[in-house]
C-alpha angles and dihedrals in degrees: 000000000000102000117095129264093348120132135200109266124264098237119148122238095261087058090044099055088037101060083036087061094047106048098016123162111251106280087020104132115177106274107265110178113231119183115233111075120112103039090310102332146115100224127092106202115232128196117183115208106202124035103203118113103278086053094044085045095043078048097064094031084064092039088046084044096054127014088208086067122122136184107208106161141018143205133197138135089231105066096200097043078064091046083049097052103035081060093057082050094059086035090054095035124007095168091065108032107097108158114149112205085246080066097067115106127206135172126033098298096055094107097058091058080052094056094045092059105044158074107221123006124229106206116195109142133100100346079222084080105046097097098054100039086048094054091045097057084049102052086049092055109251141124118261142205115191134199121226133274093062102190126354094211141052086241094057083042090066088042088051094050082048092054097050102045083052092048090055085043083054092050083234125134126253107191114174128221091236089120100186085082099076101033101121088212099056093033085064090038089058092038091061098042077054091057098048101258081140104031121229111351112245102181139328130214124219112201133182122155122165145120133290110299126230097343100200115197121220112275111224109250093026118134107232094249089061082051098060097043094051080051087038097141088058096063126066090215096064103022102028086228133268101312088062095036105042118015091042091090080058098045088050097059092042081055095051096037084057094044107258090302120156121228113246096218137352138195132196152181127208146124148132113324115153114353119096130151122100092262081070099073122196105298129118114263096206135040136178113181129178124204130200132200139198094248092056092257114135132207117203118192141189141187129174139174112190124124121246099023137115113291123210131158107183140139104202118182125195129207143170094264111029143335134257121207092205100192077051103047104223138117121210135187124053090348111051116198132161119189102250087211129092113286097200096063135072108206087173097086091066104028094065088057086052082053092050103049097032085060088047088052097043092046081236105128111214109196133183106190099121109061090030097060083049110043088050093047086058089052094050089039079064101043092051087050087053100054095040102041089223132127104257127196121199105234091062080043097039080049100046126115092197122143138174100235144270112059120247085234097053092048098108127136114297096038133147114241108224088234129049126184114254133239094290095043096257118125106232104236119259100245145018108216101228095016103053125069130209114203104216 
């Protein structure tokens, strides 16, 4: 979960399976568990790779989603933020928490230890890393659930399509942490606007406007390079900046209330405003993004993380004939609704991990790599349009091979981080739009 301070919701499992009959995926039968599974057991075997508080969260989603679930090995460059997180497991779920010291993880090459040792991967660190560590559970044969965003780069992009057709090849299951999917609320909201409850949509606007998200200080004894990973949010390199992190949730509905359509080019305005202070990083604090389609709908979309200012997390969609306030779940103009539902809740966060395991019971993959690859290139499409300034179309974008170095692969101890603080502690932001050139 990459929004702050929010927390999966507490539904019991009734409420769970019975949302997840309703307004199932196609193939999604309420979870029934079958021994059986596992040479002859009932456990499915979880690692989580990444123990901040999306990956401790996305831990006790799958635990909440499937009482056979256990989490059996973790990874993470901070070893007590895994001790941490491996205790609100236990907290949570002391029946199926079973990590042995000699399961902690640290260093780069902890996930691969994880993956070694498990079932199905929960992947939830740099998003920098996604598209490696995803490949390599797949590879190695295992189910995977992955955080957004799934790749900060078109490069990662390309590793991420290849994943997941492997994954369908392997008959294993690929869910994305692009939660929105499997909220029963937004799934009958877009249902209806599919069904013309709107008319012919005209625009829509993505909004998200906060503060500055998990500001992590500098540990004493930490490289500089550890440094920058625990604060990874805060640096282009591991997290691809705001317009990826944050505004992708938008960017994915907007996706799935157009059909799944691509934009055909997109521009874009952002940079460094107000924060300063070495905690900060080097990312943008403000973004604005349009996005054109081939229809002649446009999505414009905004993200912001400065303290004391207005805050505002909407996805509004405008059509001929009304209007739906999707976060709010309500239609207005010549077709009233009003989602029935709690407002206050999100069920989503652990329904697509019923989704997950219930698909790995049945033999039945179920595999989101489709939406997910594009919904995140449009992200980073916006993110590169942002930093340079230029008019960018997604088919030079969707083709590139472009990549912020280093490598995933290269990143090991001792390294030098790409970006160092200057004389007065304060990381020099990544791009100048209308100076800086990306080469795509």
């Amino acid at each position: 979960m990459s929004e702050p301070a929010e927390k999966a919701c507490e539904v019991s499992r009734r409420q769970l399976l019975k949302a997840a009959t309703v307004l199932a995926p196609v193939g999604w039968a309420p979870l029934e568990l079958t021994p059986g599974y596992a040479a002859g057991s009932d456990v499915i075997r979880v690692g989580v790779i990444g123990c901040g508080g999306r990956g401790t969260a996305a831990a006790i989603n799958a635990m909440r989603a499937d009482r056979g679930v256990r989490i059996v090995a973790l990874a993470d460059i901070v070893r007590d933020r895994m001790l941490e997180a491996r205790s609100k497991m236990q907290v949570e779920h002391p029946q199926q928490v079973a990590v042995p010291d000699d399961h902690l993880f640290t260093g780069f090459d902890g996930y691969r230890h994880v993956i070694e040792l498990v079932d199905v991967v929960i992947i939830a660190n740099a998003a920098k890393f996604h598209p490696l560590q995803l490949m390599a559970a797949i590879e190695a044969g295992k189910h995977v659930f992955v955080e957004k965003p799934h790749a900060i780069d078109p490069a990662g992009i390309k590793v991420v399509r290849r994943a997941c057709a492997l994954a369908r090849q392997k008959h294993l299951s690929v869910v994305s942490g692009l939660q929105s999917r499997y909220h029963p609320g937004y799934r009958e909201a877009i249902a209806r606007i599919h069904e013309g409850a709107i008319g012919e949509i005209v625009a829509i606007q993505e909004t998200w406007l906060r503060a500055p998200y998990v500001l992590r200080p500098r540990r004493p004894g930490m490289s500089e390079l550890e440094h920058q990973v625990a604060n990874q949010y805060h640096f282009h390199w591991l997290s691809g900046d705001d317009v990826p992190q944050t505004l992708i949730h938008n960017l994915d509905r907007s996706r799935w209330v157009l059909g799944e359509q691509n934009p055909l080019r997109c521009w874009g305005m952002g940079g460094r405003s107000s924060l300063r202070g070495e905690i900060y990083g080097n990312v943008f604090d403000h973004h604005a993004v349009v996005y054109e389609f081939a229809s002649g709908v446009r999505v414009y979309a905004y993200c912001r993380t400065i303290d004391n200012c207005y805050n505002e997390n909407s996805s509004l969609i405008l059509g001929t004939k009304g209007r739906c306030d999707l976060l709010q779940l309500r239609i207005t103009g010549e077709k009233q609704w009003r989602y029935l539902g709690p407002l206050d809740k999100n069920p989503a966060y652990d329904l697509e991990h019923v989704a997950l395991f219930e698909a790995i019971r049945k033999g039945q993959p179920l595999n989101n790599g489709d939406y997910m690859a594009d919904s995140t290139l449009m992200a980073v499409m916006g993110q590169l349009a942002c930093y340079t300034g230029k008019e960018l179309r997604w088919e030079d974008v969707a083709k590139s091979d472009f990549y912020y170095p280093p490598r995933p692969e290269e990143v090991r101890e001792g390294l030098e981080p790409p970006v160092r603080p200057g004389p007065d502690g304060i990381y020099p932001v990544p791009f100048t739009p209308g100076v800086s050139e990306i080469a795509l």
